[in-house]
C-alpha positions in Angstrom: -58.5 29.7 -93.7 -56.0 31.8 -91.3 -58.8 33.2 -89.6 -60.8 29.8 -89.7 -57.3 27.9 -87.8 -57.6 30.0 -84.8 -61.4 29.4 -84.5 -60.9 26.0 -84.5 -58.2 26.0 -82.4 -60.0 27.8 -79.5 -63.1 25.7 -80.0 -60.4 23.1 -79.1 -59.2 25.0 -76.0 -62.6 25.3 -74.9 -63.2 22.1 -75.2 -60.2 20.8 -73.6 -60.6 24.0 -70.7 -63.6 22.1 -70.3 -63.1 18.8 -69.7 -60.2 20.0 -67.7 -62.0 22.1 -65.7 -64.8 18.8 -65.5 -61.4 16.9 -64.5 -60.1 19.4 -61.7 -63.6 19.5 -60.5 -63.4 15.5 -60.2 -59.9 15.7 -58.7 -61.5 17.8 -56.0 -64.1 16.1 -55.6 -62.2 12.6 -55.1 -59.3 14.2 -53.0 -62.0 15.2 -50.4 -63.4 11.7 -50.8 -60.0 10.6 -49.5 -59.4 13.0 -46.9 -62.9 11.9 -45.6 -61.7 8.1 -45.9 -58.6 8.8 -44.5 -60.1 10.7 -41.4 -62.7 8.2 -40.8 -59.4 5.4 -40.7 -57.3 7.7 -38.1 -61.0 8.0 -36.0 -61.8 4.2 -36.0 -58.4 3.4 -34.8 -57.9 5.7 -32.1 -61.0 4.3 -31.2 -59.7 0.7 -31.1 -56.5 1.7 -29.4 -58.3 3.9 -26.6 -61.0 1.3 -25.8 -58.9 -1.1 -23.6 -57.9 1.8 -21.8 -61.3 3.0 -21.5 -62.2 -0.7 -20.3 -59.8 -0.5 -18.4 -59.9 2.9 -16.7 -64.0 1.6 -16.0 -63.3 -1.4 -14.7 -59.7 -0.1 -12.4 -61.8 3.1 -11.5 -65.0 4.6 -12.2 -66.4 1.3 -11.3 -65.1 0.9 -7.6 -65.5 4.6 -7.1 -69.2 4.0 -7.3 -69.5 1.2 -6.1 -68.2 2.2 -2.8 -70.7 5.8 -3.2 -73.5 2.5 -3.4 -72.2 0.6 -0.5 -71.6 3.5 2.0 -75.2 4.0 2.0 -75.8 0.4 3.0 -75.8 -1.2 6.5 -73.4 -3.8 7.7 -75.2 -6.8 6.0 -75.0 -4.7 2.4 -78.5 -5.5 2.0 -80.7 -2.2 3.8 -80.5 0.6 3.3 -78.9 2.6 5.9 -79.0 6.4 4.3 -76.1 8.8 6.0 -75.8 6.9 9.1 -72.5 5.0 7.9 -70.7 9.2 7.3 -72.7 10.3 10.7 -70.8 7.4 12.6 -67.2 8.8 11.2 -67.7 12.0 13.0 -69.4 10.7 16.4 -67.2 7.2 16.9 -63.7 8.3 18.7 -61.5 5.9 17.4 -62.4 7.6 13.5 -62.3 11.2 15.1 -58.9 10.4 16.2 -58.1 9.0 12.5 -59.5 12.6 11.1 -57.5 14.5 13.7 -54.0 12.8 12.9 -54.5 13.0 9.2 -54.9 16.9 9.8 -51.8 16.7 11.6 -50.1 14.8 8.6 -51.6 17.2 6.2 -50.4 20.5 7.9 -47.1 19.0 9.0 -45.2 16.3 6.8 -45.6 18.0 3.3 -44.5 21.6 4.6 -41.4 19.7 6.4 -40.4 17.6 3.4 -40.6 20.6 1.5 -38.9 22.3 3.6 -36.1 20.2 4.1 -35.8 19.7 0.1 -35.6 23.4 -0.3 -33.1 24.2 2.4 -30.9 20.9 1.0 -31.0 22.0 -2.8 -29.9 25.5 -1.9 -26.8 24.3 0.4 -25.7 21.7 -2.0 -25.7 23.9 -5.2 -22.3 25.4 -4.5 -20.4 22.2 -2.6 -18.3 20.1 -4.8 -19.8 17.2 -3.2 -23.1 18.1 -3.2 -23.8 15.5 -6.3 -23.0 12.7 -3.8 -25.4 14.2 -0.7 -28.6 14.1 -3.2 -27.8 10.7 -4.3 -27.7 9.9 -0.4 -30.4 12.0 0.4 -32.7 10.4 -2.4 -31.8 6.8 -1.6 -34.8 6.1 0.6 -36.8 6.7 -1.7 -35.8 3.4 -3.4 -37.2 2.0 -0.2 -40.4 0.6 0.1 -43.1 1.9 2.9 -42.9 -1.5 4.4 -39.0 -1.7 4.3 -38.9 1.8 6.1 -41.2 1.1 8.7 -39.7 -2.1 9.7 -36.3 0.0 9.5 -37.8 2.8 11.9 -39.6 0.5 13.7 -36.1 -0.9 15.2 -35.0 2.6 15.2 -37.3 3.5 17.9 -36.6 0.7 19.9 -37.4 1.4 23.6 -34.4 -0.4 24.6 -30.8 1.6 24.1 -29.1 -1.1 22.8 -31.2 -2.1 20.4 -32.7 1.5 19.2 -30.6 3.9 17.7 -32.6 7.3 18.3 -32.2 6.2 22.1 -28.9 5.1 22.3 -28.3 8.4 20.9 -30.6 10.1 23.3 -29.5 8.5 26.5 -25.9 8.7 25.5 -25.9 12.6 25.2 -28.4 12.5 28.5 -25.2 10.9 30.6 -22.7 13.4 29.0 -24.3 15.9 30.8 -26.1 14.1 33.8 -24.7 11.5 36.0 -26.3 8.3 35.9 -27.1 5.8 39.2 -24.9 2.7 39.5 -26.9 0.4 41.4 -30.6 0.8 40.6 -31.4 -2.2 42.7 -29.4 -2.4 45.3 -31.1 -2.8 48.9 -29.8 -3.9 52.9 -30.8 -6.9 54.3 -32.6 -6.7 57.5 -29.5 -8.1 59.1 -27.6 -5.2 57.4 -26.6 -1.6 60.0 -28.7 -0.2 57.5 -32.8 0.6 56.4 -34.8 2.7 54.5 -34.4 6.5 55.0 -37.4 7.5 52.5 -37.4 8.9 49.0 -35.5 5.6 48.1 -32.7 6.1 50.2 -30.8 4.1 53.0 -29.7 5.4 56.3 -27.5 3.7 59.1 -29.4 2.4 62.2 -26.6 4.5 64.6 -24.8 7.0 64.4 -20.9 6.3 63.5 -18.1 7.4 65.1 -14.0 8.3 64.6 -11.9 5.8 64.6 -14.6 2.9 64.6 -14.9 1.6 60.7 -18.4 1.7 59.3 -20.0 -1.3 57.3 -22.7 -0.4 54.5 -23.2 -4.1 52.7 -25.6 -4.3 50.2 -27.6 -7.1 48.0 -29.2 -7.0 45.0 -26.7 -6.1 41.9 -26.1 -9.2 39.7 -22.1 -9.8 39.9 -22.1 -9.1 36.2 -23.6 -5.9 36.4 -21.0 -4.6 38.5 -18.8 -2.0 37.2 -15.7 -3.0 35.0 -12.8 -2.0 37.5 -14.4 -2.8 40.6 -11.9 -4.5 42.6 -12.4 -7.1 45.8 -13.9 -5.3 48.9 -11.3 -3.9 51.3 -11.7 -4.2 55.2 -12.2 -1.2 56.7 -9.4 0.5 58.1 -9.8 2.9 61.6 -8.0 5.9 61.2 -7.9 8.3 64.5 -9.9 11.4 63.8 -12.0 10.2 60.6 -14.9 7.7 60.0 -13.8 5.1 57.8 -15.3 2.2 56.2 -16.4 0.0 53.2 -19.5 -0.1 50.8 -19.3 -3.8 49.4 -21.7 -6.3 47.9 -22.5 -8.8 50.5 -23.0 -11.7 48.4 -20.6 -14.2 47.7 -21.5 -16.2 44.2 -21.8 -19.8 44.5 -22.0 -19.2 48.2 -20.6 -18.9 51.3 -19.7 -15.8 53.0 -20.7 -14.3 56.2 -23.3 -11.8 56.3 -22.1 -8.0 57.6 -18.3 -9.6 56.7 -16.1 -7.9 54.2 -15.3 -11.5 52.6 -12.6 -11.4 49.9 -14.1 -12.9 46.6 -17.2 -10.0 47.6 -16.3 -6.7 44.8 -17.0 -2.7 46.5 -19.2 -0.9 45.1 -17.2 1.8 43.5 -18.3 4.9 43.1 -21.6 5.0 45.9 -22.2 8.0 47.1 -22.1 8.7 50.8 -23.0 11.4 53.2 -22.8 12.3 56.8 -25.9 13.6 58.3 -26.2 15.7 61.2 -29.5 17.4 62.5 -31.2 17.0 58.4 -28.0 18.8 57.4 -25.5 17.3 55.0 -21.8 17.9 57.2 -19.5 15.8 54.9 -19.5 13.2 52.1 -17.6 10.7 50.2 -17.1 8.6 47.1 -16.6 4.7 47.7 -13.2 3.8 46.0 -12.8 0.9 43.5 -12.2 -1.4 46.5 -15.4 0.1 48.2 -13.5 1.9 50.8 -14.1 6.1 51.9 -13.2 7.9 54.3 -14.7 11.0 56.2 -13.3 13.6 58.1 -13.7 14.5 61.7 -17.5 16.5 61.3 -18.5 13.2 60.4 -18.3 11.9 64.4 -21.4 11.0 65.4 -23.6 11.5 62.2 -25.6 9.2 60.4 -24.4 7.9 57.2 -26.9 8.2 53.9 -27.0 6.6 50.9 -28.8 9.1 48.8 -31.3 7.8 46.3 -29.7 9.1 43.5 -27.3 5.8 43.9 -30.2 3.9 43.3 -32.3 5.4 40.5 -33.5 3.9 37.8 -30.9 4.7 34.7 -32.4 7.0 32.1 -33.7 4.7 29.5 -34.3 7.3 26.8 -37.6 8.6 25.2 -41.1 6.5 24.3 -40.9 7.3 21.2 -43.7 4.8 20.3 -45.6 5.8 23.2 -49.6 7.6 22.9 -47.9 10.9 22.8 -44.8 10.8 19.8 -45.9 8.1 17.9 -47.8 10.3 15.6 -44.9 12.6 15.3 -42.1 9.5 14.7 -44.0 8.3 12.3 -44.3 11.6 10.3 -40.2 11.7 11.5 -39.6 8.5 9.2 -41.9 9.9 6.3 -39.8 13.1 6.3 -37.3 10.9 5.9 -38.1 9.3 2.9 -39.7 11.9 1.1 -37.3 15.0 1.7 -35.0 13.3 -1.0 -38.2 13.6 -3.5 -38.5 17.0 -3.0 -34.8 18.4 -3.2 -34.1 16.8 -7.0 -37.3 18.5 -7.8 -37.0 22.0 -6.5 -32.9 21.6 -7.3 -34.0 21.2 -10.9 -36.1 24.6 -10.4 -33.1 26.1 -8.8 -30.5 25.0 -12.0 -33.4 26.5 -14.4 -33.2 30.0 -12.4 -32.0 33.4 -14.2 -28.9 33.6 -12.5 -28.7 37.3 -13.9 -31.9 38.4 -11.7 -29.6 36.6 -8.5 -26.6 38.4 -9.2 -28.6 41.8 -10.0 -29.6 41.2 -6.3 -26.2 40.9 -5.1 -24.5 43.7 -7.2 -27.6 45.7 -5.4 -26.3 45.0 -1.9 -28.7 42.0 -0.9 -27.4 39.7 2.0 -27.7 35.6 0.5 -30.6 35.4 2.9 -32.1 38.5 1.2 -31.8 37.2 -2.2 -33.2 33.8 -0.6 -36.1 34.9 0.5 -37.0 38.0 -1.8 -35.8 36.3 -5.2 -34.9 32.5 -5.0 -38.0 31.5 -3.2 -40.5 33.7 -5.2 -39.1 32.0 -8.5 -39.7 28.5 -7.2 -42.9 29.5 -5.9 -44.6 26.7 -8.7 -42.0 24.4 -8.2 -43.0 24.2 -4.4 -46.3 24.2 -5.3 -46.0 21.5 -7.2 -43.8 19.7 -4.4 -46.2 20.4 -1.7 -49.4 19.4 -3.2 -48.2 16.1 -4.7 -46.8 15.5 -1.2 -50.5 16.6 0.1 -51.9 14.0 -1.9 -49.3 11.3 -0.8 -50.0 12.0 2.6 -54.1 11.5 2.7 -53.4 7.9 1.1 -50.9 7.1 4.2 -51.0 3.5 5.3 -47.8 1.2 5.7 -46.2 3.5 7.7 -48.8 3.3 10.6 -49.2 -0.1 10.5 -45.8 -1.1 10.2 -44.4 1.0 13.1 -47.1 1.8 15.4 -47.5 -1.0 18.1 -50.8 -2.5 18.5 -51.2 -1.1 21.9 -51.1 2.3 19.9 -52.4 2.2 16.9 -55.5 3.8 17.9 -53.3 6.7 19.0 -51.6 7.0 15.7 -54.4 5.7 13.5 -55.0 7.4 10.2 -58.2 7.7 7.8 -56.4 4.9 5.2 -55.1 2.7 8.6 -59.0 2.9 9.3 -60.4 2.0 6.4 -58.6 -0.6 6.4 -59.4 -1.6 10.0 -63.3 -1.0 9.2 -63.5 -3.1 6.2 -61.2 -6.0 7.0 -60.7 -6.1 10.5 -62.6 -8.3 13.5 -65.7 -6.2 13.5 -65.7 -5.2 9.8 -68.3 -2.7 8.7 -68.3 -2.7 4.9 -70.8 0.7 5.2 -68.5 2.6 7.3 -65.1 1.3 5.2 -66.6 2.7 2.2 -67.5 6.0 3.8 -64.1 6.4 5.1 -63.2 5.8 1.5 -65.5 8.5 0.0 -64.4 11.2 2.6 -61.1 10.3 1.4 -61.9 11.0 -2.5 -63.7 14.0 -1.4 -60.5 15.4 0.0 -58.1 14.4 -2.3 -60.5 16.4 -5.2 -60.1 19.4 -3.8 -56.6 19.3 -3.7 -56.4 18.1 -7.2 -58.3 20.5 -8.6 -55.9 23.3 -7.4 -53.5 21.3 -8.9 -54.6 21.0 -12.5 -55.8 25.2 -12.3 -52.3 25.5 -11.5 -50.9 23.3 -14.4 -53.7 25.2 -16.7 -52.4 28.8 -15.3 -48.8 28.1 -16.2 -49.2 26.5 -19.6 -51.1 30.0 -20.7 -48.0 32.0 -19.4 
């Protein structure tokens, strides 16, 4: 019976190892049933939650993509077919040529300054104590819209001084240095001792003498155009052994006055410049005073008194900046502008992410700060820049608003761009669907390129 209990008791075990084992096997069998349920549940709803997008992403992109591929191979109408004609009319019609050249220029130019500038503005700001408070100023346009900055930069290069700041600026260090006319229109009356000399300038019919005053009226300057501190014209004084006289406006507002007559509500013209002229040669000169009054010593006898042209230029009234030839480069001016903020928060968060060991090793070593500049700092935010410059690269092929907004329409042909055209092309008076949508496809074809360096570069890093 001792021998008969164990016996039993393992034909019991065996039995219950089996079933157990039956039951494990079951388990197994049911846990992968539910890990296959469960699977098929996670699939099915990323499914659901990705197809909007995927609608979406059709509808927003791959859809217009080809359907401007379809239409640039149509003629105007949309309904011939018109083959490559629409892409060989981009490279043979000026106005597009044009658009092709400037967006060269914009794609060599405005990234490498922006980047340029945000590189050169991270660096100096990472050891000022205000330098927080110049990349908030710095990056502040960039809250600007396109259409806000080119109305802002549209006033900015104002042709008129006083209303444009970049030539108010201009012409006010150009007449620091350079003295400008005071009476640009200023002219004698044919009843006036004087007539043209040539070149713009005046001369007196005779020749002046000592002690006889000499009259030199003029008309033509608007009494409120006069200078500040002119005072009423003077009657000349003789003075034995000089030439004397008086430079005046002859014109008498509200009338009255006697022509070739110093009359006394009549202002000088301070500050004209005169000269004594003997055989072509220049033998004395003078500066009318604030009553209009000069005087000339002796060599002056029996010259002829000039008013040289310079007292009757045209003032300076600054640079076209709008004109044919800067309108391109003020326009790539105001994106610099905008964007260099863009690029100095992202390169200065390269530059606080630096090993600062590897920059003071460089110093310890005896490098100059312009040696460890360009031999350590820059090499180290070499992706950074990369990444700076292409997404600039990109930014700039897609460049609109700033061309239309601040180009005038006398020059937008001058300044056009490939996205200014396409627009012009598909919308404008002699739209030409065909040719819009080629411009558009030459567009994607350039951005791709530059995108796919992009994401090998992303790829390259994220092995590192």
């Amino acid at each position: 019976m001792v021998r008969g209990r164990p016996g039993a008791s393992g034909g019991a075990g065996a039995r219950r190892s089996a079933r157990g084992g039956a039951g494990s096997g079951g388990g197994a069998r049911g846990a992968k049933g539910a890990r296959r349920g469960v699977t098929g549940t996670r699939g099915l709803l990323a499914a659901a939650f990705l197809l909007p997008a995927l609608v979406l992403l059709g509808a927003l992109v791959v859809y217009p993509i080809g359907y401007s591929v379809r239409r640039s191979f149509l003629d105007r109408a949309g309904t011939g077919f018109a083959g490559l004609d629409n892409y060989v009319e981009i490279f043979t019609d000026d106005t597009i040529l044009t658009a092709v050249r400037n967006n060269a220029v914009w794609l060599v130019a405005a990234p490498a300054l922006a980047t340029a500038l945000g590189l050169v503005f991270a660096v100096l700001t990472e050891r000022v104590r205000w330098g927080t408070a110049f990349k908030l100023v710095v990056f502040m346009p960039m809250a600007v819209s396109m259409l806000a900055a080119g109305i802002i930069f549209r006033l900015v290069y104002e042709q008129d001084p006083e209303r444009g700041v970049a030539n108010a600026v201009w012409v006010g260090v150009h007449d620091t240095f350079t003295e400008s006319a005071g009476y640009p229109k200023a002219r004698p009356l044919p009843v006036h001792p004087l007539e043209a000399a040539g070149g713009g300038a005046y001369v007196t019919k005779e020749p002046v003498r000592a002690g006889t005053p000499a009259l030199l009226p003029l008309v033509g300057v608007a009494p409120a155009a006069m200078p500040g501190d002119a005072r009423p014209a003077r009657p000349p004084v003789p003075e034995p052994g000089a030439v004397t006289g008086t430079a005046w406006l002859d014109f008498t507002r509200g009338g009255g006055g006697t022509p070739n007559t110093v009359d006394a509500r009549e202002p000088g013209l301070k500050g004209l410049r005169i000269e004594a002229v003997k055989d072509g040669r220049v033998v004395a000169t003078a500066t009318a005073a604030a009553d209009g009054s000069f005087s000339l010593p002796a060599a002056a006898d029996g010259a002829l008194l000039r008013l040289p042209e310079a007292n009757f230029r045209e003032p300076y009234n600054g640079v076209d900046w709008l004109g044919p030839a800067l309108v391109t480069p003020a326009v790539i001016g105001s994106y610099v502008w905008m964007w260099a903020g863009f690029a100095m928060v992202l390169i200065g968060a390269g530059l606080a992410a630096l090993p600062r060991e590897l920059l003071e090793a460089a110093r310890v070593d005896g490098a100059g700060e312009w040696q460890v500049f360009r031999r350590v700092t820059v090499p180290l935010l070499a992706p950074v820049l990369a990444v700076v410059l292409v997404t600039l690269m990109i930014n700039v092929l897609k460049i609109f608003d700033l061309v239309f907004i601040i180009a005038p329409g006398s020059v937008q042909d001058d300044a056009n761009v490939l996205a200014l055209q396409l627009y012009r092309s598909s919308f404008g008076t002699d739209a030409h669907l065909g040719v819009g949508s080629a411009i558009s496809v030459l567009l994607l074809l350039l951005v791709i390129p530059v995108m796919f360096f992009n994401i090998r570069r992303i790829r390259r890093e994220s092995r590192r």
